[in-house]
N, C-alpha and C positions, 0 to 999 in steps of 0.2 A: 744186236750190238747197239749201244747207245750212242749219241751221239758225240764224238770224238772233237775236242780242240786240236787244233794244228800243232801250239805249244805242247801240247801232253803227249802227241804222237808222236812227234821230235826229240822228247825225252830219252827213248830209248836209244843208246849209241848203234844199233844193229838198225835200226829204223832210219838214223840220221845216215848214214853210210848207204844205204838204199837210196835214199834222198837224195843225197848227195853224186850217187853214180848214174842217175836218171837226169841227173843236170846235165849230163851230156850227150843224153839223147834218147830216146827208147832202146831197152832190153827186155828179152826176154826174160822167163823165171829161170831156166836153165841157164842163160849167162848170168843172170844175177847170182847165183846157187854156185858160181862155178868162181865167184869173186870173194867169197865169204864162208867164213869155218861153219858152218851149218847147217842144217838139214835143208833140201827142198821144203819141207814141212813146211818148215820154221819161216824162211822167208816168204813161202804164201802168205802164214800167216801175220805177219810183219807187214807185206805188201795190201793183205784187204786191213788193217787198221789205218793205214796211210791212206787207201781209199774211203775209207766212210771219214777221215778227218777231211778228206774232200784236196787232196793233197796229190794223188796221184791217179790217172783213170787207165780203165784197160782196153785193148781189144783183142777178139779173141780173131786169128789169121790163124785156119786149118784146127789141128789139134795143139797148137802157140797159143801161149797168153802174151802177148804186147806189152811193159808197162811203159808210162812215161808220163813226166809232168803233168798237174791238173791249171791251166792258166788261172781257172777262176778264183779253186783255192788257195793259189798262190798271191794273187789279188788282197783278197780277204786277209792273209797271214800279214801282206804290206801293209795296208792299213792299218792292222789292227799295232805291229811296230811302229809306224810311223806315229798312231795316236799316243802310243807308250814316250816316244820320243820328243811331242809337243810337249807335254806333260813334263819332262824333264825339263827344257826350254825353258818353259813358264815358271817352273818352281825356280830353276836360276836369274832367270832376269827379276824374281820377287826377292830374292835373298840379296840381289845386287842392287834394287832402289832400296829395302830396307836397310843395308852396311853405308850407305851412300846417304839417305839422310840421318843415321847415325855421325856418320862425318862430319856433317852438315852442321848440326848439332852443337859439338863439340868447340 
C-alpha cells in the first residue's frame, strides 16, 4: 500500500465515520462493523487505510483488534490545516493592504 495523505483517507464518508467514532474512544472491529451498513470486510479494510495514512493505530488484545486514535498522525493532519489556514490569513491581509492603498490612492 503506498503511502496515504490523511486528506485523501478522509475522503471517503465510510472512513470519515470511523474517524469520527474512534473520537470517542477506542473500539473494536466488531463494535465498529456493528455501527455501520457494511461488511466486517469492508471496515478492516477502511480501518488499515486510516492506518497507513498514519491516522489511526491498532492493538491486537487476545483474538481483538483495538482501534483508536493515532496522536502523532493527528498532529501532522493539524499542522498541515493549520498551514492551509496561515496561508489563507496571509492572502487576506494582502488583499486588505492592497484595497487599502487603492483607497489611499484615490
Amino acid at each position: 500500500m503506498a503511502n496515504i495523505h490523511p486528506l485523501e483517507a478522509l475522503s471517503d464518508p465510510t472512513r470519515r465515520r470511523l474517524f469520527e467514532m474512534l473520537r470517542d474512544g477506542p473500539r473494536s472491529v466488531n463494535e465498529l462493523t456493528a455501527a455501520l451498513p457494511v461488511s466486517q470486510s469492508a471496515v478492516s479494510q477502511h480501518l488499515a487505510v486510516l492506518k497507513e495514512a498514519r491516522l489511526v493505530r491498532v492493538q491486537v488484545n487476545g483474538n481483538r483488534r483495538i482501534y483508536s486514535l493515532e496522536p502523532q498522525g493527528l498532529s501532522e493532519l493539524r499542522d498541515y490545516v493549520e498551514g492551509l489556514w496561515e496561508d489563507v490569513l496571509k492572502a487576506f491581509q494582502q488583499a486588505a493592504e492592497n484595497a487599502q492603498r487603492r483607497n489611499g490612492d484615490e
